[in-house]
C-alpha positions in Angstrom: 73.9 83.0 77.5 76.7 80.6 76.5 80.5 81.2 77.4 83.2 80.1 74.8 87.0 80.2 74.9 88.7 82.2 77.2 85.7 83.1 79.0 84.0 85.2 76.8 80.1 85.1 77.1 78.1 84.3 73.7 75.3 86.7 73.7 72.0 85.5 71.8 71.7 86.8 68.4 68.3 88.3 68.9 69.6 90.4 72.1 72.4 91.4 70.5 69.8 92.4 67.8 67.7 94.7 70.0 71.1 96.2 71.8 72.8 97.1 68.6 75.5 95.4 69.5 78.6 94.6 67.0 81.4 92.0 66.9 84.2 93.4 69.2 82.0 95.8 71.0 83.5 95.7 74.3 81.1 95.7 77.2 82.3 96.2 80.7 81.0 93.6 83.3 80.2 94.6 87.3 78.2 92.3 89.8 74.8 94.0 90.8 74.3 91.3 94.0 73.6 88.1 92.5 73.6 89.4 89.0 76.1 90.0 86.2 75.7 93.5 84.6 77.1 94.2 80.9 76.8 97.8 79.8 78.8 100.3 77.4 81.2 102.7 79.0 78.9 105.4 77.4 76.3 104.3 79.2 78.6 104.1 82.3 79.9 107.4 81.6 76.7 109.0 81.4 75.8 108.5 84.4 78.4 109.4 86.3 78.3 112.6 84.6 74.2 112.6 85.6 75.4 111.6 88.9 78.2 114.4 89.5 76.1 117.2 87.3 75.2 119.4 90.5 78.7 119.7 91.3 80.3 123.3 89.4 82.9 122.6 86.6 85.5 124.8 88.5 86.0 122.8 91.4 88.1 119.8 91.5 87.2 117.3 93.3 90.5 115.6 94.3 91.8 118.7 95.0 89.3 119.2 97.7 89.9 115.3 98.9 93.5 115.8 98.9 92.7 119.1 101.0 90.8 117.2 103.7 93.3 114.7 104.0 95.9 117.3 104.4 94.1 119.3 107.1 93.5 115.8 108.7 96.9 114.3 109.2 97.8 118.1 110.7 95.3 117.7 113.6 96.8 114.2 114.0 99.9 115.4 114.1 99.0 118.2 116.2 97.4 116.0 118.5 100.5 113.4 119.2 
């Protein structure tokens, strides 16, 4: 892979090729160790929702977070 202005990465033709990938498909980058990872948000996106699909559509999950943190800084408080 090349990089060119602005440092944007040239992906070969022939990759681009197998991955159906289009000019000004935008990809979004993470670091996997000591590797650079390039993947669609759907792809992204599905798997969070694989990941989070045991979890019942009625509860909220920041509600529940916001909940704990609540009850926590009470006993804090309680205990100063």
């Amino acid at each position: 892979m090349n990089h060119g202005a602005q440092g944007r990465l040239v992906i070969p033709a022939a990759l681009r090729s197998a991955l159906n990938l289009k000019t000004g498909d935008r990809l979004i980058a993470r670091r996997d160790g000591d590797s650079l990872v390039l993947e669609r948000r759907e792809a992204i996106e599905r798997r969070l929702q694989e990941r989070f699909s045991h979890i019942p559509k009625e509860v909220n999950l920041a509600d529940e977070l916001i909940a704990e943190r609540r009850a926590e800084a009470a006993r804090e408080a309680a205990e100063e």
